[in-house]
C-alpha positions as a printed Julia matrix, in Angstrom:
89×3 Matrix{Float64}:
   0.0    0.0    0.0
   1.2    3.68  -0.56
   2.85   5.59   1.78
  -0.01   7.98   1.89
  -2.48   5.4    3.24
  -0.19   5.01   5.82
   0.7    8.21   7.16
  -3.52   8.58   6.96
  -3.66   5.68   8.72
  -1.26   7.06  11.54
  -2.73  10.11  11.5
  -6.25   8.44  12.75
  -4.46   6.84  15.04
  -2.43   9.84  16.4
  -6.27  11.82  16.87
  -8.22   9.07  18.31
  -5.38   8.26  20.79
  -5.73  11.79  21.59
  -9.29  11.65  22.36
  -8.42   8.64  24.24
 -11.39   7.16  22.1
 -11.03   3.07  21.52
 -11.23   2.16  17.58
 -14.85   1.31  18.4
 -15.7    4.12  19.45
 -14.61   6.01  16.68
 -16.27   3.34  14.18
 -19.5    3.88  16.08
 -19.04   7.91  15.8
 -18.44   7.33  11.58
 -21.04   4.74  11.44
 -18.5    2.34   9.99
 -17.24  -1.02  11.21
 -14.55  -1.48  13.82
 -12.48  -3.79  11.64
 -12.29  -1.34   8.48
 -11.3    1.52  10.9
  -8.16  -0.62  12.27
  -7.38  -1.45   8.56
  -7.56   2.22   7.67
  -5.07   2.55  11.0
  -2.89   0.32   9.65
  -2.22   1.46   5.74
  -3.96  -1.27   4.73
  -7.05  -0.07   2.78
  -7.75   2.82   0.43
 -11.09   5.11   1.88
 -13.39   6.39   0.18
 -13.77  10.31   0.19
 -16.86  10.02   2.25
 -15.08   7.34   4.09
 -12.5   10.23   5.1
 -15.41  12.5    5.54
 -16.95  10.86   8.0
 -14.01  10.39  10.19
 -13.12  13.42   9.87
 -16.47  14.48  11.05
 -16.5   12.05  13.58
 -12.81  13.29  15.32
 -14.47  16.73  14.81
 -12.05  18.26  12.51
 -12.2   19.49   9.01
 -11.52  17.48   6.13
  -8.15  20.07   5.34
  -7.19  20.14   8.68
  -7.23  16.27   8.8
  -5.58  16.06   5.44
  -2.95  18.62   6.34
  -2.28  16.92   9.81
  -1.61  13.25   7.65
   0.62  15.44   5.42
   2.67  17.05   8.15
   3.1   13.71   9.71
   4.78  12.46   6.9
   7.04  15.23   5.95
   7.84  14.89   9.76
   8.69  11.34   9.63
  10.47  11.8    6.07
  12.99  14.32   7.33
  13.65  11.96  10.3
  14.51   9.13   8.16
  17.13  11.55   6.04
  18.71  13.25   9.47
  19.53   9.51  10.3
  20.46   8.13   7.09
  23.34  11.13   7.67
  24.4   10.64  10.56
  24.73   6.76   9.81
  27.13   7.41   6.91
């Protein structure tokens, strides 16, 4: 799966965690199932637009703030893997 659906994946993570809301709960709040919501978590599916609309509604942000949260996590987490790549060499 792409990178993207991952850093998504961590990103609705990172906010539930933060809401200190179980997976279920969150699935409940988006009216979608548990099991797709830990898939999503983990990279391993591709959602829908109203998919990400509904968690997004659900974690009670806005669809560009959630987006721009998932793509700040992953420039994060690409310069990481660069500043230790140079230090390694």
């Amino acid at each position: 799966m792409s990178d993207l659906c991952h850093y998504f994946g961590l990103t609705i993570r990172q906010v539930r965690e933060l809401k200190r809301w179980s997976q279920e709960t969150l699935a409940e709040s988006a009216d979608l199932n548990r099991s797709y919501v830990g898939e999503i978590e983990r990279g391993k599916v591709i959602p829908s637009l109203v998919t990400i609309d509904k968690l997004s509604l659900a974690l009670g942000m806005s669809l560009p703030e959630l987006l721009a949260h998932c793509e700040q996590l992953r420039r994060a987490r690409t310069a990481l893997v660069f500043d230790l790549a140079s230090i390694a060499c």
